[in-house]
DRENNUGU-799492 format. One record per residue (C-alpha): residue in three letters; x, y, z; chain. Coordinates in Angstrom, 2 decimals. Layout:
N
ala_X_Y_Z_A
...
***
This chain:
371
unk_18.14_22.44_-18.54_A
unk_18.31_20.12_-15.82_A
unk_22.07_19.21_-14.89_A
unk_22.37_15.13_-14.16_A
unk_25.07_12.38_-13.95_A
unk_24.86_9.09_-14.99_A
unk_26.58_6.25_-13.42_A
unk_26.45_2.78_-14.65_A
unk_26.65_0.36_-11.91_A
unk_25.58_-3.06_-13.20_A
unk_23.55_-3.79_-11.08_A
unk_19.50_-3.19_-11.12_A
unk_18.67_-0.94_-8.98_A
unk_15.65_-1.96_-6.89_A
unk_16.33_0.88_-4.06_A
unk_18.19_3.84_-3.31_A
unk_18.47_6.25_-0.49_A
unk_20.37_8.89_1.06_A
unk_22.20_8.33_4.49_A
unk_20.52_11.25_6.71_A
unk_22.73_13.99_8.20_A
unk_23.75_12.91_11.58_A
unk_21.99_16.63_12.57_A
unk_20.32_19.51_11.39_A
unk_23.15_21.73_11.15_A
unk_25.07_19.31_9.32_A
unk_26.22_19.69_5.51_A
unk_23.75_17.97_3.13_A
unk_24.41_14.28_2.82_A
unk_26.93_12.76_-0.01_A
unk_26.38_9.06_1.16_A
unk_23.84_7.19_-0.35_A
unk_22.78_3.47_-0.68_A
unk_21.31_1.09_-3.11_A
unk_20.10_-2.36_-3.12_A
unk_19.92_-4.51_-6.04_A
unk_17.01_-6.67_-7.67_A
unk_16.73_-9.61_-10.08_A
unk_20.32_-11.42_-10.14_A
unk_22.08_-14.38_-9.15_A
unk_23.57_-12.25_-6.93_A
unk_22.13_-9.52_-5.54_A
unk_23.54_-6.69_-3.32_A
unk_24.07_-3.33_-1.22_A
unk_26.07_-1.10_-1.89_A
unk_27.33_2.37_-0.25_A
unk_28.48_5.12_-2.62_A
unk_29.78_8.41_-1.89_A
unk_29.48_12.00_-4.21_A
unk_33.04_13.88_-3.75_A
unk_31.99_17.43_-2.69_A
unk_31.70_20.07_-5.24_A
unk_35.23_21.57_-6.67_A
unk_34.31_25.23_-8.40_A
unk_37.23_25.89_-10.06_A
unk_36.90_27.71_-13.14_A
unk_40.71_26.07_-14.61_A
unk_38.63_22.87_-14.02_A
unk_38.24_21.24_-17.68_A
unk_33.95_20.29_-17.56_A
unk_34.96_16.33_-17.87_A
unk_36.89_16.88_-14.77_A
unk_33.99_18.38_-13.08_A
unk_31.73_16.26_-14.08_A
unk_34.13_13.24_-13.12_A
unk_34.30_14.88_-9.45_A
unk_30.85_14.41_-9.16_A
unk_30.14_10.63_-10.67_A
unk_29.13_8.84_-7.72_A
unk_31.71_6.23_-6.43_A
unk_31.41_2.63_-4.90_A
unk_32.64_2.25_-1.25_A
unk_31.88_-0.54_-0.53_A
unk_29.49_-3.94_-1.70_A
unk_27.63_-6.37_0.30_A
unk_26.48_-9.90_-1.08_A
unk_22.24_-9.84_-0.23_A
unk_20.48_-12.94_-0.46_A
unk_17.06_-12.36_-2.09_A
unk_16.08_-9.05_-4.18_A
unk_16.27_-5.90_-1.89_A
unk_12.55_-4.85_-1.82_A
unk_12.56_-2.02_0.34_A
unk_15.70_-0.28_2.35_A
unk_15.27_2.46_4.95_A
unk_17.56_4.37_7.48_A
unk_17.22_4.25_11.39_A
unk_19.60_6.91_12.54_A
unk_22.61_8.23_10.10_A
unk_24.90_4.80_10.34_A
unk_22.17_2.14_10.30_A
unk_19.84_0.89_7.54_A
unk_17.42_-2.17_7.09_A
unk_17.26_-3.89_4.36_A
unk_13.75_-6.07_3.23_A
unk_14.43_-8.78_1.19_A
unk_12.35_-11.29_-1.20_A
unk_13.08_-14.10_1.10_A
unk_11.01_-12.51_4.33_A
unk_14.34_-11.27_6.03_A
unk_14.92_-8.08_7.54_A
unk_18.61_-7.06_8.39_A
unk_20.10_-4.18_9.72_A
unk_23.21_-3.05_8.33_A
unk_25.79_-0.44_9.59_A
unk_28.33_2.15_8.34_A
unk_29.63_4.96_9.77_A
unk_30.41_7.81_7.79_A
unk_33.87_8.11_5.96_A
unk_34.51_4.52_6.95_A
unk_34.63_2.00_3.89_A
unk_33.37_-1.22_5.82_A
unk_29.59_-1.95_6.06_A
unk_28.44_-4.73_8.88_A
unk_25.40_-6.96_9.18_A
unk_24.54_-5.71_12.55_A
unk_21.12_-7.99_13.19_A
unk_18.80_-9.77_11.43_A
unk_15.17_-11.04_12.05_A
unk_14.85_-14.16_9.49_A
unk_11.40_-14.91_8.23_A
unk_10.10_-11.75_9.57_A
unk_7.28_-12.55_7.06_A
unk_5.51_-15.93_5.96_A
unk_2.82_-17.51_5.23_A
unk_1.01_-20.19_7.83_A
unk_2.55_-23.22_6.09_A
unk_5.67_-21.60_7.03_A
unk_6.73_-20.80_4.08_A
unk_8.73_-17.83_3.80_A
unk_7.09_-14.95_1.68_A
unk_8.69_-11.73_0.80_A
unk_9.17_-8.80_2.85_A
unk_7.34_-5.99_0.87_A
unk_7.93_-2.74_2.02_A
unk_9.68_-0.90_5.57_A
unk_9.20_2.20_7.77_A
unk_11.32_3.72_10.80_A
unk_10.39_5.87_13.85_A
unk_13.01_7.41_15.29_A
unk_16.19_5.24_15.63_A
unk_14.44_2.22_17.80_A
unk_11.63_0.60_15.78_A
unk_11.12_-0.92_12.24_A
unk_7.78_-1.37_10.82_A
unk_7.86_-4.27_8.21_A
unk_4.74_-5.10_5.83_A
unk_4.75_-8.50_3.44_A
unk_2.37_-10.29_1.02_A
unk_1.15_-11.83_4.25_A
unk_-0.81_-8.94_4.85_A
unk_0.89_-9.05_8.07_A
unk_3.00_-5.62_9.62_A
unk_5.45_-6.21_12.36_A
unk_6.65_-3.81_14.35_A
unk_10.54_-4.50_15.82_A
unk_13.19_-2.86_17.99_A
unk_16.59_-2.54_17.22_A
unk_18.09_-5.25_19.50_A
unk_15.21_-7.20_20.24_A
unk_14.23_-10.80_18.55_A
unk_10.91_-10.55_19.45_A
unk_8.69_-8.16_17.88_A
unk_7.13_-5.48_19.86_A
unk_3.85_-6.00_17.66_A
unk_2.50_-7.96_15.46_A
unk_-0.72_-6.91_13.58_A
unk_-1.49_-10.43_12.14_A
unk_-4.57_-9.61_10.21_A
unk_-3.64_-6.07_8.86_A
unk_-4.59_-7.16_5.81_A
unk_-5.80_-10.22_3.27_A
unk_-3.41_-9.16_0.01_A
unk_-0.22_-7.65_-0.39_A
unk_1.06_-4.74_1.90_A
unk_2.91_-2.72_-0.73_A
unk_3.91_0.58_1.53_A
unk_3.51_1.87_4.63_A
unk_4.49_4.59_7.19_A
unk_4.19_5.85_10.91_A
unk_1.90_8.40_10.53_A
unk_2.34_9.67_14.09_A
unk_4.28_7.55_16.87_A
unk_1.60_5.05_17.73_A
unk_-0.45_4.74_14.08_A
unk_1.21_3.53_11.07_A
unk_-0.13_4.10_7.16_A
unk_-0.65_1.14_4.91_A
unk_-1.63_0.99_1.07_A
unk_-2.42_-2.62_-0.38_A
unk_-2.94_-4.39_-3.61_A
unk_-6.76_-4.04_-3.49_A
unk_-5.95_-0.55_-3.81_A
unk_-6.68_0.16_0.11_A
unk_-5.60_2.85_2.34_A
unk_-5.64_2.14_5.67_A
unk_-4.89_3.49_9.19_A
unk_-3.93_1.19_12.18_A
unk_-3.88_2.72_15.93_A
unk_-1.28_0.58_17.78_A
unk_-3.02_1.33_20.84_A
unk_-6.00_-0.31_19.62_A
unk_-7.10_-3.49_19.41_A
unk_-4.17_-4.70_16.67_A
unk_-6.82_-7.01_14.27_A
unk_-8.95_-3.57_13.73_A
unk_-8.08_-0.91_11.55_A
unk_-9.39_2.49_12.37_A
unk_-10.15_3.84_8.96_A
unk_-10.36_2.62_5.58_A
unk_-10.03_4.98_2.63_A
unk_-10.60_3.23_-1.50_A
unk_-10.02_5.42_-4.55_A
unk_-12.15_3.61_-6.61_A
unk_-14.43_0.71_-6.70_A
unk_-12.28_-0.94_-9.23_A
unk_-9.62_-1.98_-6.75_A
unk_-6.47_-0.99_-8.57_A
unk_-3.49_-1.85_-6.36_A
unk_-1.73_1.03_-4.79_A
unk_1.98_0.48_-4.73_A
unk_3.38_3.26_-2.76_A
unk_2.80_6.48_-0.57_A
unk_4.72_9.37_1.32_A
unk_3.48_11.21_3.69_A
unk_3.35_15.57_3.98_A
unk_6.69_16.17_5.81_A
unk_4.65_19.17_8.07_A
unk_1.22_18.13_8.03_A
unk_0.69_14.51_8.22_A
unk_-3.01_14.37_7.38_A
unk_-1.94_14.95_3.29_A
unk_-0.39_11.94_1.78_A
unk_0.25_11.19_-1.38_A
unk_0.05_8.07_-2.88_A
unk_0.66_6.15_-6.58_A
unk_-1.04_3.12_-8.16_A
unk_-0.19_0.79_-10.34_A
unk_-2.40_2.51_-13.28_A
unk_0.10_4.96_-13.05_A
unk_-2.25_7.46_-10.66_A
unk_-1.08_10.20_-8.20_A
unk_-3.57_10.11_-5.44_A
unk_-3.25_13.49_-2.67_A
unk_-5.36_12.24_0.53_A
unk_-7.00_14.18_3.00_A
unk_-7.19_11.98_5.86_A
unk_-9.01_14.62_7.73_A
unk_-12.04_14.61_5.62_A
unk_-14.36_11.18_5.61_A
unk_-16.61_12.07_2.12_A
unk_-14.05_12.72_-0.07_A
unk_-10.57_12.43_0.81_A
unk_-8.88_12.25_-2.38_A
unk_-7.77_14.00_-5.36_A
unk_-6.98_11.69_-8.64_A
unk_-4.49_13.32_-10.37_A
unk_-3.33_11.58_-13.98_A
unk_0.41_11.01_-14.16_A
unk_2.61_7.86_-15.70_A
unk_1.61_5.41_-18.60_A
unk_2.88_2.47_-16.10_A
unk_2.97_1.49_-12.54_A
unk_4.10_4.40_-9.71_A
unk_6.85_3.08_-8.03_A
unk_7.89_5.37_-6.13_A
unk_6.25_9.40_-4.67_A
unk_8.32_11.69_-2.47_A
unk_7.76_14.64_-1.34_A
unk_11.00_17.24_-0.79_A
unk_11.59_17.18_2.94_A
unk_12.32_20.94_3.56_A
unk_10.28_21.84_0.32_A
unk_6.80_19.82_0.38_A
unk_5.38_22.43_-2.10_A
unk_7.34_20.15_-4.59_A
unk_6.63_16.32_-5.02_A
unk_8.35_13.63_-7.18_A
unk_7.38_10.38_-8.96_A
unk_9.10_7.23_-10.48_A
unk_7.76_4.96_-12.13_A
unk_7.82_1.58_-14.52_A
unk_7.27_3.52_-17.74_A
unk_10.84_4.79_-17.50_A
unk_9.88_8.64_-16.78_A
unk_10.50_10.58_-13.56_A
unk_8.56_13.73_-12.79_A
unk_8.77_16.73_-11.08_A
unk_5.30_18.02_-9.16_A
unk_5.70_21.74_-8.42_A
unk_2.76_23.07_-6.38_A
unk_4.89_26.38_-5.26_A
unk_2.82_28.68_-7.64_A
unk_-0.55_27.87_-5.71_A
unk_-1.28_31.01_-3.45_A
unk_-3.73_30.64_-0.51_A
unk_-6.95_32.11_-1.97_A
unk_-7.59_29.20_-3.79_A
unk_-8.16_27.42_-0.22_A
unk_-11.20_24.99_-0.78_A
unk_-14.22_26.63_1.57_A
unk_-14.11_22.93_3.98_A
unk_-10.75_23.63_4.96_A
unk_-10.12_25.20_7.99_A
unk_-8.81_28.95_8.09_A
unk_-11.10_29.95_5.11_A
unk_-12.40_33.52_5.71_A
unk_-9.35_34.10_7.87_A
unk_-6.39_36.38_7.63_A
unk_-4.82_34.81_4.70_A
unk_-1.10_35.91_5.37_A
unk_-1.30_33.92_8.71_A
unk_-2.37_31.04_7.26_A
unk_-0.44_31.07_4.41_A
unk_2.60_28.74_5.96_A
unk_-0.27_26.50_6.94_A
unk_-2.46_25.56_4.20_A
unk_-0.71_23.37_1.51_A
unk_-1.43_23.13_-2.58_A
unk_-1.78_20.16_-2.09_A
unk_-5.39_20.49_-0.93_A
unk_-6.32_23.22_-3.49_A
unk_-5.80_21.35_-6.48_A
unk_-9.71_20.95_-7.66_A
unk_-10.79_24.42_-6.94_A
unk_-7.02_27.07_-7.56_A
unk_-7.17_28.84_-11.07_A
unk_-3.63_27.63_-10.91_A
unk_-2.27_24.62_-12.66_A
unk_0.75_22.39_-11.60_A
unk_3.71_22.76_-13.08_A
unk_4.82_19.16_-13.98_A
unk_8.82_18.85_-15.46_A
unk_10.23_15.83_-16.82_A
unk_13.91_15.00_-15.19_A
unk_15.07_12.73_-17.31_A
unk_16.63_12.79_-20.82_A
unk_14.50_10.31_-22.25_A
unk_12.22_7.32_-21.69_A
unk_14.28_4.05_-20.64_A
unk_13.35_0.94_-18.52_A
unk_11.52_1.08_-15.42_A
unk_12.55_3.59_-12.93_A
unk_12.53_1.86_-9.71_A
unk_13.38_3.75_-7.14_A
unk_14.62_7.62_-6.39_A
unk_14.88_9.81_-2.99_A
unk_16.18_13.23_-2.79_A
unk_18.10_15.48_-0.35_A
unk_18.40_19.42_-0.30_A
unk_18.80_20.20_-4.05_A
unk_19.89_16.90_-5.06_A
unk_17.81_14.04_-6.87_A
unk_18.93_10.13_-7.14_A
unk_17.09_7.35_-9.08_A
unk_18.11_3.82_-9.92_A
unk_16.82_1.86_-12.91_A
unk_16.49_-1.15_-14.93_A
unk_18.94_0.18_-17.59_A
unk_21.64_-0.59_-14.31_A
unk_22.11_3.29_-13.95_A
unk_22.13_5.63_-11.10_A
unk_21.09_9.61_-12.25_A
unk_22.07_12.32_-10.14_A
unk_20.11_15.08_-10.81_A
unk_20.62_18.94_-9.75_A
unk_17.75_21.02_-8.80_A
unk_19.28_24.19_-8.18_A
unk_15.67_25.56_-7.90_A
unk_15.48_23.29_-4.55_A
unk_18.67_24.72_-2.89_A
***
């Protein structure tokens, strides 16, 4: 049975994310922070997990207490936080509803949080009319990718007012996600239910590749990209759909894989374990994708290293691309207790699951299978 902890935090949470370790060799992260969505006064907040206490004189309340998330500290945020993202392991940005970008800072075991920088109206529309700020990516800990209903994507520096680039035509609806795919091409999806591919070397009103998983347009509404091999990528629509891309192959580059009653909100997959994906979504239900009992044979004949010595490529090739053709099935687990409001948002470090909701909850779930 999974092991989770509820937390009540009324607030609703639009986004939530764990602060990165500061280095590799560094303990898994018990920082994380949310944004809120849909009040008269919205906010970010930092909360902290207390590291685990095994003590078997420890009553199980106790326990469980020791692990209930708890606030640090709260920051007033004008607009709904629509998308927050780390740059390095003491600064986040923030996208808001009003077309602002900020970048906040705390440093870890310090209780004050700082509005470092801010671009306002990083996003609008020509009348000059601010729109909102829809979605964010980082590279490194120097540049912030922003996307908006302007269809616009503008690429920042920390420290710098001016952007670096601006992509003014990306695209002619809603920008709902996007990524760097490598360090000069970022990954967009859109709400005519586009993926598309922009070289920043390139001329920046051209997109290099276009990719549509069906002609009836359905709006994708988020994506993550394979943490080893960044030509998979997953993506989620707003029918509820779990795409897996292959943005190697131009004839067919998808998998449609059925998944939530409502809109996708949210797909991850584990950083250190990318044989195991996860999905949020408005339907109340979050899922757990495990691909780990796919073995190589069932490599599709197109990919390369078929007919090669499969024990050498075995760390190569992922599920992920063997879905249609492995005798295998995914194993697909349900993480929470039961169906509530939307689930909005949800990221996930080392064994150790977070989602915020409508219901003004944050779960923190244990995957023990993960560790």
């Amino acid at each position: 049975m999974t092991d989770f902890i509820v937390k009540f935090v009324s607030k609703k949470i639009s986004k939530i994310r764990w602060r990165p370790k500061a280095d590799v060799k560094s303990s898994p992260s018990t920082t994380f922070t949310t944004g809120s969505w849909d009040d008269e006064q919205n906010t970010v907040c930092v909360w902290q997990i207390r590291d685990k206490i095994a003590s078997e004189e420890m009553e199980e309340d106790a326990i469980a207490l020791e692990h209930e998330p708890q606030k640090v500290f709260e920051m007033a945020h004008s607009g709904d936080v629509l998308d927050l993202q780390y740059v390095s392991s003491d600064i986040f940005a923030v996208a808001s509803s009003l077309g602002n970008v900020a970048l906040m800072k705390h440093r870890p075991n310090s209780e004050t949080l700082t509005n470092v920088y801010s671009w306002d109206k990083q996003h609008h529309f020509r009348t000059s009319d601010n729109c909102p700020c829809t979605c964010l990516a980082t590279r490194g800990d120097d540049w912030i990718a922003s996307g908006g209903e302007d269809g616009r994507v503008v690429i920042s520096a920390v420290g710098q007012r001016q952007p670096i680039q601006t992509i003014e035509k990306a695209d002619s609806c809603t920008i709902n996600a996007l990524t760097f795919l490598k360090q000069t091409e970022i990954l967009t999806v859109n709400s005519f239910g586009q993926l598309k591919t922009f070289d920043l070397r390139q001329d920046l009103d051209k997109q290099s590749q276009i990719f549509s998983v069906t002609e009836n347009h359905t709006p994708l509404l988020c994506l993550d990209k394979h943490p080893g091999q960044a030509h998979i990528v997953a993506t989620g629509g707003e029918d509820g759909m779990l795409t897996i891309w292959d943005l190697r192959q131009e004839k067919f580059p998808m998998t449609l894989l059925e998944a939530h009653t409502g809109a996708m909100w949210e797909v991850k997959f584990h950083p250190n374990n990318p044989n195991h994906l996860f999905t949020c979504s408005n339907d109340g239900s979050l899922w757990h994708w495990d691909g780990s009992s796919f073995s190589a044979d069932s490599i599709p004949s197109y990919l390369p290293g078929k007919g090669k010595d499969i024990s050498k490529m075995a760390g190569v090739i992922s599920p992920w691309l063997s879905l249609e053709t492995s005798r295998h099935k995914l194993d697909i687990a349900s993480l929470l207790p039961n169906k509530s409001l939307p689930v909005n948002s949800m990221d996930i470090e080392s064994s150790t699951l977070l989602c915020g909701t409508d219901s003004e909850t944050v779960y923190s779930i244990n995957l023990p299978m993960l560790m």
